[in-house]
N, C-alpha and C positions, 0 to 999 in steps of 0.2 A: 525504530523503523515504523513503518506503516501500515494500515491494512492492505494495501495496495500490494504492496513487495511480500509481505509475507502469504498472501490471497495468490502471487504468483508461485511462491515456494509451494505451495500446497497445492495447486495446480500443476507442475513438475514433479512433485514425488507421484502426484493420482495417473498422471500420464507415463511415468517410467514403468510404472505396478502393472498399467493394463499392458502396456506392451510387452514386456519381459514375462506374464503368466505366471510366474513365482508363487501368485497367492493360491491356485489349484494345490498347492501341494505342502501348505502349511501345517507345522500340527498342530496338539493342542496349545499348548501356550503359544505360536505364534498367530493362530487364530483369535484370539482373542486379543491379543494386541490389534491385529485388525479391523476386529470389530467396536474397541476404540476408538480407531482413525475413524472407522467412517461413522461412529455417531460423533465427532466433533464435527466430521467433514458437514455432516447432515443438519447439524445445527447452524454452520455457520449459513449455509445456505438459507435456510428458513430466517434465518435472523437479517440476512445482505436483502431478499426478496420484500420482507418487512420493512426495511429501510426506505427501501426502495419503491412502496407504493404507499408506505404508511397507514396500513392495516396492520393490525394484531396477528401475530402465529397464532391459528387455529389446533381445537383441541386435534392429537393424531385421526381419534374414530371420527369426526368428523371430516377432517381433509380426503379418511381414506373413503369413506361414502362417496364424497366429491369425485373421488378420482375413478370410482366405478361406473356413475354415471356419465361421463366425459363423452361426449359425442365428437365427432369428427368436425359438427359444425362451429360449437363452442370452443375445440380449439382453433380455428382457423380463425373466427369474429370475437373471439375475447383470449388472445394467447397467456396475456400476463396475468391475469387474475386465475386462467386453467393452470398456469406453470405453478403459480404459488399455493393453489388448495392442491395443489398433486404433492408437489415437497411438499406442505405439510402434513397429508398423509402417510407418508413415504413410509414402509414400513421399519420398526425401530426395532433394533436388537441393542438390549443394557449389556453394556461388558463389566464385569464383576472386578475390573484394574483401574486404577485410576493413574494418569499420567506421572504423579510424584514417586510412584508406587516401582516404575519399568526402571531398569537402566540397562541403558543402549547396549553397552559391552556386554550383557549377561544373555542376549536374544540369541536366540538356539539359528536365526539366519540371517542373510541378507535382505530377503523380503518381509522380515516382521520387523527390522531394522531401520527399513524404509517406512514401514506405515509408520513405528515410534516416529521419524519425523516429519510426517502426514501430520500426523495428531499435537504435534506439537504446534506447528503453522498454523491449522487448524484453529488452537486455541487462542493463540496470539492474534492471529488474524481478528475472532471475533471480538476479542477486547479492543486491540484496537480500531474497529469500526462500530461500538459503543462510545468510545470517546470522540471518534471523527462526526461520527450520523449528524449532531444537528446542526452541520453547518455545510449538508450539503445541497448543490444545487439542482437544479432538474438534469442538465446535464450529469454531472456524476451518479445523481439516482437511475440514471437509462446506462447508466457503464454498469451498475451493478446489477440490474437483470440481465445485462450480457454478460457480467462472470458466471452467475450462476446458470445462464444456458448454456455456458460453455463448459461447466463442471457435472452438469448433470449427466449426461449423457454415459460420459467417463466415470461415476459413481456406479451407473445400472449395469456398465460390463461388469464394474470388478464386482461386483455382487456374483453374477454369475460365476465367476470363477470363487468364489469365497464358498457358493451353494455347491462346489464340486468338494473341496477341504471340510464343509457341516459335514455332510452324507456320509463322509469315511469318517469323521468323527463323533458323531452324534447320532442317533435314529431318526427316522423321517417325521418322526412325528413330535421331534425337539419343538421348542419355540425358537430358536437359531434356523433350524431346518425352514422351520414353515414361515419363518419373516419373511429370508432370501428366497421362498420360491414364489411367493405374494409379491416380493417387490419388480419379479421379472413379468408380472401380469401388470405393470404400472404403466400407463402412457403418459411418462415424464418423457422420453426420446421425444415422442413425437409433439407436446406441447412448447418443446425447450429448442427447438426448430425454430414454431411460430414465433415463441417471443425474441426470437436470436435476430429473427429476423426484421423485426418492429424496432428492439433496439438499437441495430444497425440501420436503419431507414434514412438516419442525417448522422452526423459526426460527432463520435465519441472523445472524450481526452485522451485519447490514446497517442498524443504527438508528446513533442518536449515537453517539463515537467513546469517551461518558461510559458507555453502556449496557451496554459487557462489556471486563475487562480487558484493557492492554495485551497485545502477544503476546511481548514483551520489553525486557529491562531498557537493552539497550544504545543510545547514545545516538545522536539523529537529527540530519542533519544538516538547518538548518531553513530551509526556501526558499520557502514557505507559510503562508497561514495552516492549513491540514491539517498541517504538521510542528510549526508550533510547538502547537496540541495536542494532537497527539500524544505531543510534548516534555514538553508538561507533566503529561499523564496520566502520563509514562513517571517524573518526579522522585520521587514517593514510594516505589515501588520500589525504585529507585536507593538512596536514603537509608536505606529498610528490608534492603539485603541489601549495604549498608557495611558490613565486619568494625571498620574503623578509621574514625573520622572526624575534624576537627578542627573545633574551635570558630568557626575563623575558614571554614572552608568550609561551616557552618552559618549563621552568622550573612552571610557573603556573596552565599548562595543566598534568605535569606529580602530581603534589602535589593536583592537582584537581580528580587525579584517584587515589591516596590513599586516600581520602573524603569518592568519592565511594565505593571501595574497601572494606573499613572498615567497612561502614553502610552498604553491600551488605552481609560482612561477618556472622552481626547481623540480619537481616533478612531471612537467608538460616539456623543457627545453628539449628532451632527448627526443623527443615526439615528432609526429607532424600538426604537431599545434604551436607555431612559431608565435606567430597572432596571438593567442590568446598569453603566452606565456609573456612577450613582449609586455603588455595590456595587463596585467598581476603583475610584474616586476616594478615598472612604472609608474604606477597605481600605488602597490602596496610602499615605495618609498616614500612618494608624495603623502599619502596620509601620515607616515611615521614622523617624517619633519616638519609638517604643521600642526596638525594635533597634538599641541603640546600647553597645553592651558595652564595658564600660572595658577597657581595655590591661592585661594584669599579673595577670587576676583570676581565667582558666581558662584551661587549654592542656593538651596531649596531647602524650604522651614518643613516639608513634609517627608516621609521617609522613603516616596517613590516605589516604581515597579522595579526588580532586577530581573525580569528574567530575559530581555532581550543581552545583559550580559552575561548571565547562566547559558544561555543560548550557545552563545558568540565562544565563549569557555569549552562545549562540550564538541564544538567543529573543530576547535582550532587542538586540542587532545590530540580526538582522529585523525587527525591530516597529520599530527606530529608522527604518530606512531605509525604511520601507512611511510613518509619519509625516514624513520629508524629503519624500518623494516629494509628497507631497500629494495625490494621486490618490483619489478616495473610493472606500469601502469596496465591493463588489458585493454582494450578496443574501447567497449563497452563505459568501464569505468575511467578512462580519459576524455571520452565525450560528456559525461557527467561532470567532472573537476572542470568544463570548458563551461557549462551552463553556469556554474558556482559564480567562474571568473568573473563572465557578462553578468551577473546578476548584480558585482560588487557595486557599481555605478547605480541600481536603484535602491539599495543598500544604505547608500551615503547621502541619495538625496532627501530620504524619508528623514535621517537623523537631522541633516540641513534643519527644514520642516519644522520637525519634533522640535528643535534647540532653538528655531526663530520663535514658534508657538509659545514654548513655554516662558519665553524671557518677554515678550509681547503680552502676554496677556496674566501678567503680575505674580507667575504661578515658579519664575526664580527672582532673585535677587542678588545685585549687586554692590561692591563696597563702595565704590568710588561716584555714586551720585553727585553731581552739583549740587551746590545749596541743601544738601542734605546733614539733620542735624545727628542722625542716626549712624551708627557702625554699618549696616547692611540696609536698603532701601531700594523700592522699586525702581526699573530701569524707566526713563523718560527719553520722549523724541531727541532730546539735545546731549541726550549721553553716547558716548560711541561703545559699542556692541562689546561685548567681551572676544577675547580671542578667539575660544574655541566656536562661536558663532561665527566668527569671522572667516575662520579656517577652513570649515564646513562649507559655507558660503560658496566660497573659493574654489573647493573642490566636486563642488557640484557644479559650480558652471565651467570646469575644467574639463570632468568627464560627466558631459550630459546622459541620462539615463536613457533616451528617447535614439541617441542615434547606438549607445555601445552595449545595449542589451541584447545582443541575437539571441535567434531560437536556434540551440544545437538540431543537430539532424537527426537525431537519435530518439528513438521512442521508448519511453520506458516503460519496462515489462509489468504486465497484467494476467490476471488468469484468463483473461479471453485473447490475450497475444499468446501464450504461452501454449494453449493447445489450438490454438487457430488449426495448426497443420497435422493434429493427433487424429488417427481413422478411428473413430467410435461406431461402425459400422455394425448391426447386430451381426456374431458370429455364431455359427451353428456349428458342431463336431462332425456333422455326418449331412449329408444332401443325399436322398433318397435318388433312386436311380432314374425315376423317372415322376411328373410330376402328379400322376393318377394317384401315387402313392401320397404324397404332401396333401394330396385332397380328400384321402381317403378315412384321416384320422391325426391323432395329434404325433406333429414329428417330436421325435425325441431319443435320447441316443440309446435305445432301445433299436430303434428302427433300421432295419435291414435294410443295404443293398442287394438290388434286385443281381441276379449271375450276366455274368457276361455270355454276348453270343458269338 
């Protein structure tokens, strides 16, 4: 998977926690799983902010200096640069557990069960947006200061409910105590505002997963219908920045997408995806019966790249075992498997491409040259193409990419879709009876209602 989907999953566990209150009333050991979640959470965020304006995380004591002198004006006329020296002040509490250490079954609740998979997202998230980072664009760099304004917020509640579980469990003058009640004197809400709303200013990726190039070539591991297309947006790529390729991992990779094709077919008929099932059935026989390249007839003196077949291998698994399973499709994940489908047409025309390129420009060889005194010899204008170029060919101008790639309707989930609709409203326990009282010193759930008259 992605940073993206698992930046959402952790997004959904942060937003269940503030809603449900659960963490008020953790104990000791589920507090401290806790406060695991939220130093991964904390770091992914300083790490996605990094990414994203390409500055350095600053040391804590310095971000949190930063974040005390923050004036009202600095965050309105520089939001993004206030948002990132504020996380990286953000105050840090070490949890003395470390992920490999918890097992979920053994967690004394359901709310420290939840942060365990907080912290797990958390960590996956940030690996994989170390692998993704350098191949992203401005676009996707302005989606990532919108996740993190959109996590921030939802970070500073559950802290305060986390500083109500320190207090019953620790003294006030713990370092646990005094991080969480430092990080509620932070103005991340109100910088995470400003840059929320710079990010949003023009359009983010947040549409089909077909609407703005992958953010990299490297391949996914596929657990999903969101990874496999991902996967499969990510193939022609792949195939486009082979130095080497081989016949047999071209020709593997396209007979690997009538696999899918066919079993995508069978998964979408019961549907109201008539269309797209139609378009995968059809599809995927037509590649089956011409891709069928004789033995002997092109090959390549170099050992090539495989992983657009490793690819193509680890989609076509998934889709099998999602069809053993027999479980029907969800809403969600059959608009997905319909992006897959339209995607197969630029899929096939890259390989096209890929197979014309490579046999054109001397990098395969053929047996049956004219006039040639050699067993294997490069191809010439007067020789006729090998089959599976031909095939290829064929089915590229069959099903053109340009008319049969739709954009599904479906947006795929992000941490800033994902609590788009979550209230991060500051909450207070207690509202003074009247407002002389708010003004008259610091509220706090000490503070009495006035009697009624």
């Amino acid at each position: 998977m992605t940073y993206r989907e698992y930046s959402a999953r952790l997004a959904q566990h942060l937003a269940n926690l503030s809603v449900a209150s659960g963490s008020r009333y953790l104990d000791d050991r589920g507090l401290d799983v806790a406060l695991m979640g939220r130093h991964e959470t904390v770091r992914l965020m300083q790490e996605a902010i990094a990414t994203a304006t390409g500055r350095a995380t600053a040391r804590p004591d310095e971000g949190w200096r930063f974040a005390e002198r923050t004036t009202l004006r600095h965050a309105m006329n520089n939001p993004v640069e206030a948002l990132q020296n504020t996380i990286d002040g953000y105050p840090t509490v070490r949890s003395h557990l470390a992920l490999m250490e918890v097992r979920k079954e053994h967690l004394p609740s359901s709310t420290a069960a939840r942060w365990y998979e907080a912290t797990r997202a958390a960590t996956i998230a940030r690996h994989h947006l170390t692998s993704e980072a350098p191949a992203y664009a401005n676009n996707h760099r302005w989606s990532l200061v919108a996740d993190v304004a959109a996590m921030a917020p939802v970070v500073q509640d559950l802290d305060r409910q986390l500083l109500v579980a320190a207090r019953r469990i620790h003294s006030d003058d713990s370092p646990t105590t005094q991080a969480l009640v430092r990080s509620d004197e932070s103005p991340m809400r109100l910088v995470a505002g400003e840059a929320a709303a710079v990010a949003r200013a023009e359009s983010l990726p947040d549409l089909a997963g077909l609407h703005t190039p992958p953010v990299s070539a490297r391949p996914v591991e596929v657990a999903s219908f969101g990874d496999l297309l991902e996967a499969q947006r990510r193939l022609p790529i792949q195939l486009q920045r082979a130095e080497e390729i081989r016949p047999n991992v071209i020709a593997g990779t396209a007979l690997g997408q009538a696999r899918i094709l066919l079993t995508a077919a069978e998964l979408l008929e019961n549907g109201r995806h008539r269309r797209a099932a139609d378009l995968a059935r059809e599809m995927g026989t037509q590649i089956a019966q011409q891709v069928r390249p004789k033995q002997g007839d092109v090959t390549s003196p170099m050992p090539g790249d495989p992983t657009p077949l490793m690819q193509t291998q680890g989609m076509w698994e998934y889709i099998q075992r999602r069809r053993l399973d027999g479980a029907p499709l969800e809403g969600r994940e059959a608009m997905l498997l319909r992006g897959a489908v339209h995607h197969a047409p630029t899929v096939v025309q890259q390989l096209s491409r890929t197979a014309e390129e490579h046999l054109t420009s001397s990098r395969w060889l053929i047996s049956y040259s004219m006039e040639s005194p050699f067993e294997w010899d490069l191809h010439r204008a007067f020789d006729e193409e090998p089959r599976l170029v031909t095939a290829l060919v064929n089915l590229r101008e069959t099903y053109p990419a340009a008319e049969l790639s739709l954009l599904p309707r479906a947006e795929l989930t992000s941490a800033r879709s994902t609590l788009a609709h979550v209230t991060t409203q500051k909450k207070r326990d207690l509202r003074p009876a009247s407002p002389d009282i708010a003004v008259a010193g610091e509220v706090t759930k000490s503070t009495r209602r006035a009697p009624r008259h």
